[in-house]
N, C-alpha and C positions, 0 to 999 in steps of 0.2 A: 438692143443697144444698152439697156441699164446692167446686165450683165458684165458690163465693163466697167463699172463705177466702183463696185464692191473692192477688186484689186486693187484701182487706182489709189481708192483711200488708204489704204493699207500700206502701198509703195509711198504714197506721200506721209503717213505718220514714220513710217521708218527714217524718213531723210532727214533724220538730226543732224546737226556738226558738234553738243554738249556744250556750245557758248556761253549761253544762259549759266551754265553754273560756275564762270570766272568772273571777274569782277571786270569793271566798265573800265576805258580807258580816259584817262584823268587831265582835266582844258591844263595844256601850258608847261605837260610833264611825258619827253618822248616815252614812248613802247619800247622802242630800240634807238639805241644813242650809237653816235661815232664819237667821241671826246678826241676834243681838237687837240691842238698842241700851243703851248702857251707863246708861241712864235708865229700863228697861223697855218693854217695847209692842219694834214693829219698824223705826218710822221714827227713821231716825239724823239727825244735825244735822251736815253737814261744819265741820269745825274750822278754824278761823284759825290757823295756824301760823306761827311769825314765825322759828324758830328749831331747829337740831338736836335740842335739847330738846325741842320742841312734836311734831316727827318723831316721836320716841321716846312720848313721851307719849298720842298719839294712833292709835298701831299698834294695831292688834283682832288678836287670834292665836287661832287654832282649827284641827281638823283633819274633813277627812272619810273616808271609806272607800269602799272599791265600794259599788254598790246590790244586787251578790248575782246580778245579772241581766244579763240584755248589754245594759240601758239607762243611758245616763251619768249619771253623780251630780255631784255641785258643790252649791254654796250659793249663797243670792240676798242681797242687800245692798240695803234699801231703804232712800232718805233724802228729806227732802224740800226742794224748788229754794230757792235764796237769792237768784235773780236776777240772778246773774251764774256765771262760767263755776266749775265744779267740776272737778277731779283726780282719778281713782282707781289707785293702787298697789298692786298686788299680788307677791309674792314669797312660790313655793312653796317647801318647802325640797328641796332644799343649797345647789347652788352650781350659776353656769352655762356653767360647761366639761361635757362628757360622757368628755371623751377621755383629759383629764389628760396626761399627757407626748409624747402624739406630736406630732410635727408636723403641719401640716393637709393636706387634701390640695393644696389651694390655694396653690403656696408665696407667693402676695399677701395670701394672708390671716394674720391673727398666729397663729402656732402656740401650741396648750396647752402649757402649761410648771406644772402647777400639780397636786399630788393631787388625785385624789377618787376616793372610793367610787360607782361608779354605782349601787349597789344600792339606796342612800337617797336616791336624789334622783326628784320627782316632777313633775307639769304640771299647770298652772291654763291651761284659756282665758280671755278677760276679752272680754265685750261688756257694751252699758249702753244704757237708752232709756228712755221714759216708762213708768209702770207698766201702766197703763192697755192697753199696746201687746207684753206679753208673755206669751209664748204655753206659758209651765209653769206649774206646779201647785207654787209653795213649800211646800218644804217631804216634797212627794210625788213629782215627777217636773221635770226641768229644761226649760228651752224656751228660745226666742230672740224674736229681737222682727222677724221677716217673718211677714207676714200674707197669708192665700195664698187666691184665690178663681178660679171659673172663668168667661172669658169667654162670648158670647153661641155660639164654635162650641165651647164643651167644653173650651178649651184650658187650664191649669192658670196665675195669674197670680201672683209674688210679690212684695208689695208692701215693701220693710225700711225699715223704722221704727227703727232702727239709728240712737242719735246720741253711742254711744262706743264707737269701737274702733280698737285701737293702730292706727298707719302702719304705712306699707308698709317693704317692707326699705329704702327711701333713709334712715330715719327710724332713731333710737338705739335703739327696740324694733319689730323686726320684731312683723309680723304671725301670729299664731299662733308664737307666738319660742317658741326650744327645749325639753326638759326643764330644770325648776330654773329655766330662766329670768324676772328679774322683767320683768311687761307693768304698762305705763299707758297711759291715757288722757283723753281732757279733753273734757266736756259742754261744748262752746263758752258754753252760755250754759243759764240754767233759769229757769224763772216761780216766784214767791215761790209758796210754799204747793202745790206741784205733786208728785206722787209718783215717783220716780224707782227704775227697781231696775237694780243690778248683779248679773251675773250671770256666777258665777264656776264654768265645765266643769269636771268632772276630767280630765285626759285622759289622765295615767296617774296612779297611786299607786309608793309602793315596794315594788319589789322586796326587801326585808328583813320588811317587818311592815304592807305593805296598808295604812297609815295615813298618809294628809299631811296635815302641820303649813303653814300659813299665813299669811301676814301681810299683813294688807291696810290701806289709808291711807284715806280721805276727806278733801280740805282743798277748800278754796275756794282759788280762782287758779291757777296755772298748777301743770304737774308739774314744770318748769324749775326752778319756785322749792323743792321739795324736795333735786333733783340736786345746786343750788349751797349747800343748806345743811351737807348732809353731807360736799362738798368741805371748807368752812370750816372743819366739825368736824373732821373727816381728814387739813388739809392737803394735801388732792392739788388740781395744778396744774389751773386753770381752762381749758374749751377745749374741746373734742371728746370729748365722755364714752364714757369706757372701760368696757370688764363688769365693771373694780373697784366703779369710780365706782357702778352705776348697784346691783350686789351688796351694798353699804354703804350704801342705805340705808333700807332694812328689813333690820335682825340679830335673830338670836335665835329665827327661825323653825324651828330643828329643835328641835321639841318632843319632850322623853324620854316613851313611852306609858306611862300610866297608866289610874285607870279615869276620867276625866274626859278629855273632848272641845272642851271651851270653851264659849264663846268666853271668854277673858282680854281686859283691855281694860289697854293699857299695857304698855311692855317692864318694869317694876317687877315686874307683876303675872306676868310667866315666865323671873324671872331665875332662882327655882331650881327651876324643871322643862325649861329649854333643856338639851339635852342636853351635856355639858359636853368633849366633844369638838370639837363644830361652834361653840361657844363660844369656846374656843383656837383655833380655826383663822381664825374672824371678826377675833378681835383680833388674829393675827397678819398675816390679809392685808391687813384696814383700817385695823393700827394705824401704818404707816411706807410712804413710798414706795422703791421701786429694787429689784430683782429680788433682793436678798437676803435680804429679811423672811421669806423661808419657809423658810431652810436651814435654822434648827435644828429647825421645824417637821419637816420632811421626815427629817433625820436619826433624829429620836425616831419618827417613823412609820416609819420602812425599821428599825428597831431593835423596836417593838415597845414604846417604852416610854412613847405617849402616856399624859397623866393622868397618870404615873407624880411623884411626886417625888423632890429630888434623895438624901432619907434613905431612900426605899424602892429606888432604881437603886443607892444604895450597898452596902443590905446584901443585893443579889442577888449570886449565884458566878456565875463566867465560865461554868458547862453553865445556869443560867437564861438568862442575857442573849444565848448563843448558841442556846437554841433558841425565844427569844421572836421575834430574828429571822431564824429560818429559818422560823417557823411563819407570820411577815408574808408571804412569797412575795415581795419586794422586791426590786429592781435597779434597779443606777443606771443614768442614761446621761448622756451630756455633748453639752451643748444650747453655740450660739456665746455665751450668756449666763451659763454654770456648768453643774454639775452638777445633776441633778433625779431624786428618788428615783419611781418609778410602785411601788403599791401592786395586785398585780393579775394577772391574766395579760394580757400585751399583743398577744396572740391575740385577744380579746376585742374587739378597738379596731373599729367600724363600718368598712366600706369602703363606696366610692365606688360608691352608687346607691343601698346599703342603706337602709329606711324604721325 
């Protein structure tokens, strides 16, 4: 009889599922979301936008969490066709540099020059197709839109049904673009009265608190015509859109946690649960052009005294204000554009091949 025990144990250490190494699922913040429609029910109506205002107005912000398990979470976005081409914009939060002050490795490419916290900042995939033609479970579990059957010798076939998903890297949002980075896309065209779902992956959360904050668009016509609204509003030069450009315009996506998940519908509707750090740092990077808009930024961060106002930094003593920033871990460096403060250990920075 104990001759049978030996294998047993062996079959039962084998029967991992690798759970253990995802993070837990978080009280009060879905795994996998349906985002309603700000009318009830789940079919959304894409918006006519004419204006930065209409931008603002029409943003849905919500958050998700892991699913607790090592299958990926996201939320679905269903609308239905107008008959001509639809837009969808998504922007997880923070921001999308990862690097913040180093140079790149590419010296062709533009070097970070910019703070950020990697720890808050997360990744939405973005694909989009007919509803009809996807292969999750809203709501329960995520999917895509290839449909896979096998030939007459056995062979496995995938058919993608796929009719939104950002360009390739020639294109201003790469393909599966970075963490924090915002993706779009454009349903070339849709049949009136047709069901459409977007479908938004996790593909990481943050590293701080497991919860991404979101903000996603629907409009009809092009995504072009959002990029040039927020120039107008911005003021930034027209032309070959930059990660300012494209960071500006959906604001307001870092959401402060609470016990509410969303979805909010309207930048109105999360002016005061935006967290009001990524708040200051929005207005200050979208509110001026030219590589100075973020020194004081930077200064009050290498100091410790963001939020801070100028009656509470006064009545702080020289031993606060010096160990607020020493407790920053901050150091300057001097970039051929000025000075730029990294918040961080710069140890930390990815090297070249790292995934």
């Amino acid at each position: 009889m104990s001759r049978f025990i030996l294998p047993l144990l062996f079959l039962s250490a084998c029967d991992l599922s690798g759970e253990f190494l995802f993070a837990g699922a978080v009280d009060g913040v879905p795994g996998v979301l349906i985002v309603e429609a700000p009318e009830g029910g789940t079919l959304h109506t894409p918006a006519l936008i004419e204006d930065y205002q209409g931008v603002r107005d029409n943003t849905i912000y919500f958050e998700v969490g892991p699913t607790g398990t090592a299958s990926l979470g996201g939320a679905t976005v269903d609308f239905v066709g107008t008959g001509g081409k639809v837009c969808v914009w998504v922007d997880p939060e923070l921001v999308t540099w990862n690097q913040a002050i180093r140079e790149g490795l590419d010296p062709f490419l533009r070097p970070f020059a910019y703070p950020d916290n990697v720890f808050d900042d997360g990744d939405i995939e973005l694909t989009g197709g007919r509803s009809v033609f996807y292969t999750g479970s809203p709501g329960i579990e995520m999917g895509d839109f290839v449909l896979r059957y096998d030939d007459d010798l056995g062979n496995p076939v995938p058919v993608p049904f796929t009719e939104c998903q950002p360009a390739g890297p020639e294109a201003v949002s790469a393909e599966h673009s970075g963490r924090a980075m915002p993706e779009f896309c454009e349903f070339e065209s849709t049949d009136i009265g047709v069901s459409y779902t977007v479908a938004l992956t996790t593909w990481s959360t943050p590293l701080d608190d497991d919860r991404l904050s979101v903000g996603v668009i629907l409009s009809q016509g092009d995504c072009a015509d959002l990029l040039d609204f927020a120039d107008d509003e911005l003021g930034f030069a027209p032309g070959t859109p930059e990660p300012q450009n494209i960071e500006c315009v959906i604001r307001g996506e870092g959401i402060e946690p609470s016990g509410d998940a969303g979805p909010w519908y309207g930048a109105d509707a999360v002016a005061d649960l935006s967290w009001e750090n990524s708040v200051l740092f929005e207005d200050t990077f979208c509110g001026a052009s030219g590589v100075e808009r973020l020194d004081l930024f930077c200064e009050n961060e290498a100091a410790g005294l963001i939020g801070e106002t100028d009656e509470s930094i006064e009545a702080m003593d020289e031993d606060e204000l010096e160990q607020r920033a020493e407790d920053q871990n901050c150091a300057w460096q001097n970039l051929e554009d000025g000075e730029r403060c990294f918040c961080g250990d710069p140890r930390d920075t990815p090297q070249q091949g790292a995934g």
